[in-house]
C-alpha positions as CSV (number, residue, x, y, z in Angstrom):
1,X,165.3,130.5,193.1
2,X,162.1,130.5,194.7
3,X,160.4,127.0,196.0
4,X,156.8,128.6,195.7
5,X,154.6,126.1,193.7
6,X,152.9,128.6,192.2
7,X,156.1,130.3,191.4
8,X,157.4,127.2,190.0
9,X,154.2,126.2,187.9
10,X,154.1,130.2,186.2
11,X,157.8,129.8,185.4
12,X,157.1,126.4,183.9
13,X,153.7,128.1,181.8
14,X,156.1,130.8,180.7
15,X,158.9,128.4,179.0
16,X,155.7,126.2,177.5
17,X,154.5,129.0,175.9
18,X,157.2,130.6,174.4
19,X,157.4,127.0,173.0
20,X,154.0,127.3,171.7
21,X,155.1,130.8,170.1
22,X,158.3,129.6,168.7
23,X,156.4,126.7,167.3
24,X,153.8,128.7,165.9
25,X,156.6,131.6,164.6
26,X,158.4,128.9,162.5
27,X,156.5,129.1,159.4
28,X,154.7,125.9,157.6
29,X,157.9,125.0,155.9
30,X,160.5,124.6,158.8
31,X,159.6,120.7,159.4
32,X,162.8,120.3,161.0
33,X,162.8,123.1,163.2
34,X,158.8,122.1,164.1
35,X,160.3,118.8,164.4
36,X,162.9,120.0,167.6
37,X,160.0,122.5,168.7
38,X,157.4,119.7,169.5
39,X,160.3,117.6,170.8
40,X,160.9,119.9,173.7
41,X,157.2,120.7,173.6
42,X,156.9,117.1,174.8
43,X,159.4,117.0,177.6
44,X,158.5,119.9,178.9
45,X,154.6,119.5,179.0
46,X,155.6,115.6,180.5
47,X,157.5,117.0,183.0
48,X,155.2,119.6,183.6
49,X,152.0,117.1,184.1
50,X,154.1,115.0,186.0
51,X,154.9,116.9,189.1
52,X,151.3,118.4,188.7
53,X,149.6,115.0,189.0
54,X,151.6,113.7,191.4
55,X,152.6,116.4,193.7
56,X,150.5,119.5,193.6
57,X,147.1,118.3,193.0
58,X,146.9,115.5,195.4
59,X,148.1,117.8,198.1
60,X,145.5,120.9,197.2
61,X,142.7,118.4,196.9
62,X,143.6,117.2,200.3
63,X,143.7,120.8,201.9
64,X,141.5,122.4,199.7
65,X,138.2,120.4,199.0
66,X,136.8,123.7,197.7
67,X,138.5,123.2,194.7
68,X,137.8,119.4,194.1
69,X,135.8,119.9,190.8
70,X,139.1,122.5,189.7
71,X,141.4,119.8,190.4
72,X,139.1,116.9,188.6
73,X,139.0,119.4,185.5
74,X,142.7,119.5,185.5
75,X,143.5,115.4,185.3
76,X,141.0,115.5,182.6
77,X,142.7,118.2,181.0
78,X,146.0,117.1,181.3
79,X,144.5,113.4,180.0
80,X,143.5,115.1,177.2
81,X,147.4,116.9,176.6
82,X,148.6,113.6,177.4
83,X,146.9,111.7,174.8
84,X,147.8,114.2,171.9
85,X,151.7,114.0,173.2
86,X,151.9,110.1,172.9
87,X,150.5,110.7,169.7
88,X,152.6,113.4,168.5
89,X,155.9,111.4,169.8
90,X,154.9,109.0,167.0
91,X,154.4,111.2,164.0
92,X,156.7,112.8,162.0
93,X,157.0,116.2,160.5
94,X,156.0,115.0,157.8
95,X,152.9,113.7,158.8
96,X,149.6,115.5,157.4
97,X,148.2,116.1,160.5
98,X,151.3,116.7,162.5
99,X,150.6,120.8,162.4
100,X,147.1,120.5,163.4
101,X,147.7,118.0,166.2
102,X,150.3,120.5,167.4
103,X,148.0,123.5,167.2
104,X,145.0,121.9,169.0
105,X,147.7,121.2,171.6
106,X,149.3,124.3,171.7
107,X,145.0,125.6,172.5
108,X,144.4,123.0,174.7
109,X,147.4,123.6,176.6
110,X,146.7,127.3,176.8
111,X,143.4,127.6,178.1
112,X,144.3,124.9,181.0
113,X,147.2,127.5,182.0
114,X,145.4,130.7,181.5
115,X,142.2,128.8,183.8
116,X,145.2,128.0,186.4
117,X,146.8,130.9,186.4
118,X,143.8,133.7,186.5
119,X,141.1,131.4,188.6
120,X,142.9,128.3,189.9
121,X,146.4,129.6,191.5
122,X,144.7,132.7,193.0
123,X,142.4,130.4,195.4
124,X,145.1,127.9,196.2
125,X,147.8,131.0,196.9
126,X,144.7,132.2,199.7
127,X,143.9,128.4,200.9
128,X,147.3,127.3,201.5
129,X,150.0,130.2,202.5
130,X,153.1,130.7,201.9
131,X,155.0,127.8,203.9
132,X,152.8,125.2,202.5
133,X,153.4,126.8,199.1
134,X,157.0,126.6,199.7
135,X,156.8,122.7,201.0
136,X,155.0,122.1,198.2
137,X,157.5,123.4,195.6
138,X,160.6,121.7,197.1
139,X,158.7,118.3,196.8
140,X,157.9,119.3,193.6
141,X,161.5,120.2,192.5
142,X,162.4,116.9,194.2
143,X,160.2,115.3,191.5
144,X,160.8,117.2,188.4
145,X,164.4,114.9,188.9
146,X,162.8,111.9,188.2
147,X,160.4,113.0,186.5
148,X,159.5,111.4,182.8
149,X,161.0,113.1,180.0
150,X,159.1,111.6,177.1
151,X,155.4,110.4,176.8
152,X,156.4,106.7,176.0
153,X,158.2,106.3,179.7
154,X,156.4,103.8,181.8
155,X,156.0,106.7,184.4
156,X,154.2,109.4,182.3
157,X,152.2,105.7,180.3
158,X,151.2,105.2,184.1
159,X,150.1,108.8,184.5
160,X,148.0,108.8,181.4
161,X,146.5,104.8,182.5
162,X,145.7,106.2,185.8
163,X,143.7,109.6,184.4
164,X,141.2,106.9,182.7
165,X,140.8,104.3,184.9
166,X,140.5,106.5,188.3
């Protein structure tokens, strides 16, 4: 497997997303099985954030200050995916809005990978090289262990506290 924190990040996009399309694939009556879907949706985009926020963008903004207002855009962004998870964790199926709260995650979510992926990842890849991509990746793997699982975890609550008041 390869420690490349790009490598790692695309892999993570791709599992998100196929989330997002089994979510979307489910059909308005299959509460239960949008029930699990968002579920995982949860951990994963926690996870996700997570090692994001605390390992990859400090580090790039550090490097890279070329890419500060890129890297501001993402906390924001991830504050906003944040936000709708810690309210998603407390709805049911059920719920009314549940559905549309998913799907404006589900776009939200998308367009920060897409920007990532086709604008972000290409000037980072160029700025830092492959050994510092490769650091980078193993200290992210390294956090992904302890990473938060849920949204209600006192270390994703400090993630989302720290987006707003910093």
């Amino acid at each position: 497997m390869s420690t490349d924190a790009i490598v790692l990040l695309k892999d993570d996009h791709k599992e998100i997303r196929k989330v997002f399309k089994d979510f979307e694939d489910a059909g308005e009556n299959a509460k239960a099985t949008q029930g699990r879907l968002v579920d995982k949706m949860l951990e994963l985009l926690t996870v996700h954030t997570y090692i994001e926020n605390e390992v990859m963008y400090p580090r790039v903004r550090e490097l890279l200050p070329d890419v500060e207002d890129d890297v501001l855009e993402s906390y924001e962004e991830h504050h906003v995916a944040d936000v709708l998870c810690m309210e998603l964790a407390a709805m049911s199926p059920d719920d009314e809005r549940f559905v549309a709260k998913t799907t404006v995650l589900i776009e939200s979510v998308r367009h920060h990978m897409d920007e990532e992926e086709q604008e972000w990842f290409p000037q980072v890849r160029e700025g830092l090289g492959r050994k510092q991509l490769q650091e980078l990746g193993a200290q992210m793997l390294e956090a992904k262990e302890k990473a938060p699982r849920r949204p209600s975890q006192p270390s994703a609550l400090k993630k989302a506290v720290d987006a707003i008041i910093s």
